[in-house]
C-alpha positions, 0 to 999 in steps of 0.5 A, a space after each residue: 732435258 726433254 725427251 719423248 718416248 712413243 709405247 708399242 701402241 705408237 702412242 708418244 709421252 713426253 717426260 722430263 728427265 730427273 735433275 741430278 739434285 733430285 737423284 742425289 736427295 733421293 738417294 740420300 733419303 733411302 740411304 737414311 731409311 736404310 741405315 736406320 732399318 740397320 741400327 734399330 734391328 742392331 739394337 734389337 739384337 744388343 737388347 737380346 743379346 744383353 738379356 742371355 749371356 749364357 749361349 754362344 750359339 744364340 750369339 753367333 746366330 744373331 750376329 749372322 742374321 744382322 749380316 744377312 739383314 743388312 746384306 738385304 736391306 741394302 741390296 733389296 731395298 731398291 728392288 722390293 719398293 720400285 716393283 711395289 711402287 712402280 718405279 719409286 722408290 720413298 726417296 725418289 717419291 719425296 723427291 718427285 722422281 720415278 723409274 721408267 722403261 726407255 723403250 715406253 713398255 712396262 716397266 719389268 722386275 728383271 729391268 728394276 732388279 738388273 739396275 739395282 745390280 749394277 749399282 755396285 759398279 755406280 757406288 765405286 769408289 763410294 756410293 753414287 759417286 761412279 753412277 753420279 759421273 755417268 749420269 752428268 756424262 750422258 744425255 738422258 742423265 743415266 747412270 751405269 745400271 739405267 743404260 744396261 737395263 734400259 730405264 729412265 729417271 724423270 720427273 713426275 708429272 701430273 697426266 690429265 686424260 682426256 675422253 676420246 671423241 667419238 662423235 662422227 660428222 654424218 649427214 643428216 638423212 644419208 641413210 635413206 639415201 643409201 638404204 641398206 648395203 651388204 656389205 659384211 661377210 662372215 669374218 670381215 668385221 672392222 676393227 676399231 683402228 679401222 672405225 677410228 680411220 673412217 671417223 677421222 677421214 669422215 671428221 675432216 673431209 671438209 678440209 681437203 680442196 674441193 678439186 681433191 675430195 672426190 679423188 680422195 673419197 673415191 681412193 678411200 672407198 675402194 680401199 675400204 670395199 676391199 676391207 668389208 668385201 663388198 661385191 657391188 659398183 659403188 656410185 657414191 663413195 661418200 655415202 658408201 663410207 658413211 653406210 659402212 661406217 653406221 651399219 659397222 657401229 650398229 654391228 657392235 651394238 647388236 
């Protein structure tokens, strides 16, 4: 399934969501990892325990120490590697998965460790068996612990950016045209959305209908006059837009 995700920047990601096969050989991996983190610390003790008999303290405090370990391993094992690795865990990056925040924001250490609790209620009543339910259940393919703490399990994708385009369709010559306009005022520099609107407006004005352009720069000229406080009557409204936009640019490279 595919399912887009827009951040709080209003910039949309489309992601496919992890096929369950792909969960379930994951988690099998990091279930082999972990139990093989157990056997050989168990057998670290078994060595040392063999190599001094004499002390029943020594006994009862490692015996201890193996119970806190395992405890730990299998609780915090998920944690410690989807915080390090961003979302994955060995599992999930062999099988060409990741954890992500639904709601398109990083993804925090309180989401990763609230859905690795839950994985208690998802291992009922034998590990996966519960989250593997719910997960076939629902239409984003989360489990328990996902929906709680609003993550994802999707696919891993190959993302290739590309460099914005900041070229701008200026007329040759409009400066001489327009001279100088002063238009700034102190704290009424344009931010970079506003730069990005005039580049786009001024990139595809050619597309609007010849009987609609004039209506349109006009409308957009206004708008902008407000923006850069400019006191004057603007008689041509294309050259106005291009003035602002040019001296607002050499502004910025001042």
């Amino acid at each position: 399934m595919t399912i887009t995700i827009e951040s709080p920047e209003k910039i949309s990601f489309t992601y496919e969501t992890a096929q369950l096969g792909a969960r379930i050989g994951g988690f099998i991996i990091d279930l082999i990892i972990q139990a093989l983190v157990i056997i050989l610390t168990a057998l670290l003790i078994g060595a040392f325990l063999l190599a001094d008999f004499s002390s029943s303290n020594s006994l009862y405090g490692l015996l201890s120490f193996f119970f806190i370990l395992s405890f730990s391993v299998q609780w915090g094992y998920f944690v410690f590697f989807e915080s390090l690795m961003n979302g994955q865990s060995p599992g999930k990056k062999l099988t060409g998965i990741t954890v992500i925040s639904e709601s398109g924001e990083f993804l925090s250490f309180s989401s990763i460790a609230l859905r690795n609790l839950i994985r208690v209620v998802d291992s009922f009543p034998v590990p996966g068996f519960l989250g593997g339910l719910i997960a076939m259940m629902d239409k984003k393919s989360r489990r328990f612990g996902d929906i709680t703490a609003g993550t994802l399990v999707v696919k891993v994708t190959d993302t290739i950016i590309t460099e914005p385009d900041f070229t701008t369709a200026l007329r040759p010559g409009y400066a001489q045209e327009a001279g100088t306009l002063p238009w700034v005022e102190p704290g009424k520099k344009l931010s970079e959305k506003d730069l990005w609107v005039i580049r786009t407006f001024l990139n595809q004005k050619w597309t609007l209908p010849e009987n609609k352009r004039r209506e349109v720069m006009q409308k957009f000229a206004e708008t902008l006059k407000q923006k850069v406080a400019y006191k004057e009557k603007i008689e041509d409204p294309l050259t106005f837009i291009e003035t602002v936009y040019r001296n607002s640019v050499d502004e910025d490279q001042k």
